[in-house]
C-alpha positions in Angstrom: -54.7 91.1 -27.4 -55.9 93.1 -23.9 -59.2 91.9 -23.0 -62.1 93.3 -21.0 -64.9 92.0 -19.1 -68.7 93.9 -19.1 -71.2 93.1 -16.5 -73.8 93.4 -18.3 -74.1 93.0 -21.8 -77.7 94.5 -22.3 -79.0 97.7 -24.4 -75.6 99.1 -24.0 -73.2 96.5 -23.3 -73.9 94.1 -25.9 -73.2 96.3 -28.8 -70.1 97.8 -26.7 -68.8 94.4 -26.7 -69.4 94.0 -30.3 -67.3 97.4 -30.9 -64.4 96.6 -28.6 -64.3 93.1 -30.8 -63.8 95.3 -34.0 -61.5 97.7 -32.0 -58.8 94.4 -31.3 -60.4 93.6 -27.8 -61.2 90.0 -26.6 -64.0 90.5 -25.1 -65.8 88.6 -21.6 -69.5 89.4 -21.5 -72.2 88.9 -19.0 -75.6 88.4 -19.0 -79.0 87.2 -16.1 -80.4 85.6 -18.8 -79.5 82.1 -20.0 -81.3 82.6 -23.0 -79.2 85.4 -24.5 -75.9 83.2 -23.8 -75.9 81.9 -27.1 -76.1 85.6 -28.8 -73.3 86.7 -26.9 -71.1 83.7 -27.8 -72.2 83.7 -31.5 -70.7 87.5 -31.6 -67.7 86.4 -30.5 -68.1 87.2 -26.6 -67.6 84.8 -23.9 -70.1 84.4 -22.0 -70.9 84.4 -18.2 -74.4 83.8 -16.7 -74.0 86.0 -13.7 -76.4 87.5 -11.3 -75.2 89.7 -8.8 -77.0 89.1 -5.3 -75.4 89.4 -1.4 -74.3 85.7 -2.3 -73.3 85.8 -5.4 -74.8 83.6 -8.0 -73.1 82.3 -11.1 -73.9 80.3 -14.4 -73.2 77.3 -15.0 -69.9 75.5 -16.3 -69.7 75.2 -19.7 -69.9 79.2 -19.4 -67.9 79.9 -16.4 -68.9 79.0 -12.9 -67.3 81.7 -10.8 -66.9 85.6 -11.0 -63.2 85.1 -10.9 -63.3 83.5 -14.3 -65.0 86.1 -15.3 -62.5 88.8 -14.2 -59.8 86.2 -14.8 -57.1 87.8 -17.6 -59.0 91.4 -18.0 -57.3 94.7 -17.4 -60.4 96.8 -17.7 -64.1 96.1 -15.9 -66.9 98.1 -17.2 -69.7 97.9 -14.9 -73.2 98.1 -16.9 -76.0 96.6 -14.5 -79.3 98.9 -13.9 -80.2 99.5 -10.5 -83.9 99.0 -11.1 -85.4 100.6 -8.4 -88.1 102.3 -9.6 -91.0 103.2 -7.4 -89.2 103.3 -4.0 -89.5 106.6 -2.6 -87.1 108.6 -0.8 -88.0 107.2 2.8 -87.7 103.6 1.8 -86.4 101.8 4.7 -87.1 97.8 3.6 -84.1 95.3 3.9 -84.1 95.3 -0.3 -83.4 99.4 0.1 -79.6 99.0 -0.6 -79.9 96.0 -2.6 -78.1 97.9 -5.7 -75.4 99.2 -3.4 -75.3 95.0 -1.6 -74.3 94.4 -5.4 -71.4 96.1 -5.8 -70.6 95.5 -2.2 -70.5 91.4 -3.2 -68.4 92.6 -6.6 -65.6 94.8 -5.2 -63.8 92.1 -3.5 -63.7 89.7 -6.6 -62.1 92.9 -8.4 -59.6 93.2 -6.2 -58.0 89.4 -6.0 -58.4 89.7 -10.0 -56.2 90.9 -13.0 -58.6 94.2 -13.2 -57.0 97.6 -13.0 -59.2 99.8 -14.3 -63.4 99.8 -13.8 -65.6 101.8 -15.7 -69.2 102.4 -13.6 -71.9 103.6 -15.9 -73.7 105.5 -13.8 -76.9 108.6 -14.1 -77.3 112.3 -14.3 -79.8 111.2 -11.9 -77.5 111.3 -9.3 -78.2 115.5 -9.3 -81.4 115.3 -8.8 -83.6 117.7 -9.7 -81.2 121.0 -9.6 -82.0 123.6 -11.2 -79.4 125.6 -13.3 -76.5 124.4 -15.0 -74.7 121.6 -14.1 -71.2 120.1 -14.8 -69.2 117.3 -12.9 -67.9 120.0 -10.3 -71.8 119.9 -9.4 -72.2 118.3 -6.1 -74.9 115.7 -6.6 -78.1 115.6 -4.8 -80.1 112.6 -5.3 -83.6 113.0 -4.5 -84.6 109.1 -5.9 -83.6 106.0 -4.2 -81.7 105.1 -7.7 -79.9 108.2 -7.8 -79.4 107.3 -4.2 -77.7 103.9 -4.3 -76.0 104.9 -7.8 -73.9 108.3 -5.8 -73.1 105.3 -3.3 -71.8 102.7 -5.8 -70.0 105.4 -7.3 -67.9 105.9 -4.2 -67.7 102.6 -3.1 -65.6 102.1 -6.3 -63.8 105.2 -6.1 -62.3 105.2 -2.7 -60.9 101.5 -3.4 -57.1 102.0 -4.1 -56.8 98.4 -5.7 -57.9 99.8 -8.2 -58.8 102.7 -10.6 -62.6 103.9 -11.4 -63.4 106.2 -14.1 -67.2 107.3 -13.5 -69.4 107.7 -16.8 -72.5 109.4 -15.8 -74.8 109.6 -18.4 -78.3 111.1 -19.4 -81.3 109.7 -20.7 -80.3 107.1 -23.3 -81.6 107.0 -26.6 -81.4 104.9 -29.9 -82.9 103.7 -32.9 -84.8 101.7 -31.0 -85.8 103.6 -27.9 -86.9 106.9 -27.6 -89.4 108.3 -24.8 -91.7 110.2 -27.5 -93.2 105.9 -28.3 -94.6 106.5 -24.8 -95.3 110.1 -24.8 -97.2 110.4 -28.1 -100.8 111.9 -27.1 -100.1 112.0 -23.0 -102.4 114.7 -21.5 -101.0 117.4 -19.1 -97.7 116.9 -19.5 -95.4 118.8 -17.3 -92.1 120.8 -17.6 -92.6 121.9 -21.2 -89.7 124.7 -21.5 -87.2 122.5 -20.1 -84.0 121.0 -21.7 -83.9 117.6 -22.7 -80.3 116.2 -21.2 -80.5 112.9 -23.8 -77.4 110.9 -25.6 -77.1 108.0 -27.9 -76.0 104.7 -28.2 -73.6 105.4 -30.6 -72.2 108.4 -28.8 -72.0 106.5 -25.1 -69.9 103.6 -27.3 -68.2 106.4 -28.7 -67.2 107.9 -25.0 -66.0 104.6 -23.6 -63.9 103.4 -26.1 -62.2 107.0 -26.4 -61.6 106.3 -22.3 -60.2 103.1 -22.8 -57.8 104.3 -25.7 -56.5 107.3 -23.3 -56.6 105.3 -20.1 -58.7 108.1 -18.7 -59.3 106.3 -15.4 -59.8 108.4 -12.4 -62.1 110.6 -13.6 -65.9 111.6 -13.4 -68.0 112.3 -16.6 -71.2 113.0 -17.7 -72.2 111.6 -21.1 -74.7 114.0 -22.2 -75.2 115.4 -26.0 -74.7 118.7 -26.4 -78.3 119.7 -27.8 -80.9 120.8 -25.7 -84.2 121.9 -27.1 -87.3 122.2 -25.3 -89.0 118.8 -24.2 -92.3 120.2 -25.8 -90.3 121.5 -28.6 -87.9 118.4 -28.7 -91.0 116.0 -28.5 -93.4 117.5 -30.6 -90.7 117.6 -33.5 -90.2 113.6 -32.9 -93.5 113.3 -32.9 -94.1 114.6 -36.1 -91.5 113.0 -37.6 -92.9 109.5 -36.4 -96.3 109.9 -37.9 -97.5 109.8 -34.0 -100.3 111.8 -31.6 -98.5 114.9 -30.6 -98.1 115.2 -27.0 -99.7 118.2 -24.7 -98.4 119.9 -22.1 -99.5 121.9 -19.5 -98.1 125.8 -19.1 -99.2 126.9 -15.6 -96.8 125.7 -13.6 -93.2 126.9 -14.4 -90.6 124.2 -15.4 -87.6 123.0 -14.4 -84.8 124.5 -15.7 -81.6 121.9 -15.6 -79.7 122.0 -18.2 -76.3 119.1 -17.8 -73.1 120.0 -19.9 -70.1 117.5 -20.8 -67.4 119.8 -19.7 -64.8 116.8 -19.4 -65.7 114.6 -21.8 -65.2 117.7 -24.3 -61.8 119.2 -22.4 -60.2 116.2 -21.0 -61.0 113.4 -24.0 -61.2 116.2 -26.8 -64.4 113.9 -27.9 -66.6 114.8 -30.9 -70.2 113.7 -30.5 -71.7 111.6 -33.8 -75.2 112.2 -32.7 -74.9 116.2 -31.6 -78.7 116.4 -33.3 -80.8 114.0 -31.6 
């Protein structure tokens, strides 16, 4: 039975580890929080308390004391940590600026004294920045956020390693059954950018991408994960709105919007993927 280790077994990863159970995967699972161990291990998941810092800290021993047991007996690494760096601006210049990119700085040499061939770093569309016009992976990103920033970084850091391969999965705003930006939208004021395209996917449909890159070993590429329907946010939100019972949001039409609209070239061409959720 191949097995695979996920930093981070969160919104995504924890239900990615239940599907790669179901798939025939054994499955190593991480988490920062010791109170969600004994979820992960109920599902069948071992699990790692593991937070990733310049010095690396690590749970404790009945669920694994080092990163190397972690990484210990996996072909595949799928990297699923947020960089959470929301609200530092573009001239940020503090020692925590790079503390996303210190993070995979303290991982990449663990990955490459360890079984791991193959990593899988779940990255942003943020990583363009605010283009405008279409864009596809042959778009050369232009981060304007510090996220975006440190995420383009982390991205190379893993690519130009040769001890192993990294397959890059960038993708848009995630959305569920439980999350979707119209529960914090509903009745805003003065909302901008009404006439541009929403660039969303769904949990179901990012599980849906990784597994198909795991079953065709697509390592070595770059993706973006984003569904291929893109209304209007003010159409798009007002429709959800409706639909919830909630205030309908309002948005302002004086200032033109931002047209970027982000298409899946590869994930359609190169893993012949079907998305479940192509109406959002």
């Amino acid at each position: 039975m191949a097995q695979i280790s996920i930093l981070g077994c969160g919104w995504l990863g924890f239900p990615l580890a239940k599907a790669l159970l179901t798939n025939g995967f054994s499955v190593k699972g991480s988490t920062t929080s010791e109170s969600k161990l004994q979820a992960l291990k109920s599902a069948g998941i071992a699990p790692f308390l593991i937070n990733l810092t310049p010095t690396l800290s690590n749970g404790g021993v009945e669920y694994g004391n080092t990163i190397a047991d972690f990484l210990d007996g996996s072909e595949t690494l799928i990297i699923d940590i947020p960089p959470q760096l929301r609200g530092k601006n573009n001239d940020a210049s503090t020692a925590n600026e790079k503390i996303f990119v210190e993070k995979i700085k303290t991982l990449i040499p663990y990955i490459q004294k360890s079984t791991v061939e193959n990593v899988l770093f779940v990255s942003s569309t943020s990583v363009y920045g605010e283009i405008t016009g279409t864009i596809t992976e042959e778009t050369p990103p232009k981060p304007d956020t510090e996220s975006g920033k440190q995420l383009l970084e982390a991205e190379m850091l893993l690519q130009m390693n040769s001890n192993f391969k990294t397959t890059v999965l960038r993708f848009g705003g995630l959305i569920g059954e439980d999350r979707n930006p119209i529960h914090f939208l509903a009745g805003k004021q003065n909302l901008e950018n009404p006439k541009s395209p929403i660039n969303f996917i769904h949990q179901e449909d990012c599980i849906g991408i990784i597994l198909k890159i795991i079953a065709l070993n697509s390592w070595n590429e770059i993706y973006n994960g984003v569904c291929p329907f893109h209304p209007t946010r003010e159409a798009y939100y007002t429709q959800k709105a409706t639909e919830l019972a909630l205030s309908l949001p309002q948005f302002i039409h004086s200032e033109p919007s931002v047209k970027k609209l982000i298409l899946s070239h590869n994930i359609e061409k190169v893993l012949n993927y079907g998305f479940i959720k192509n109406y959002l």
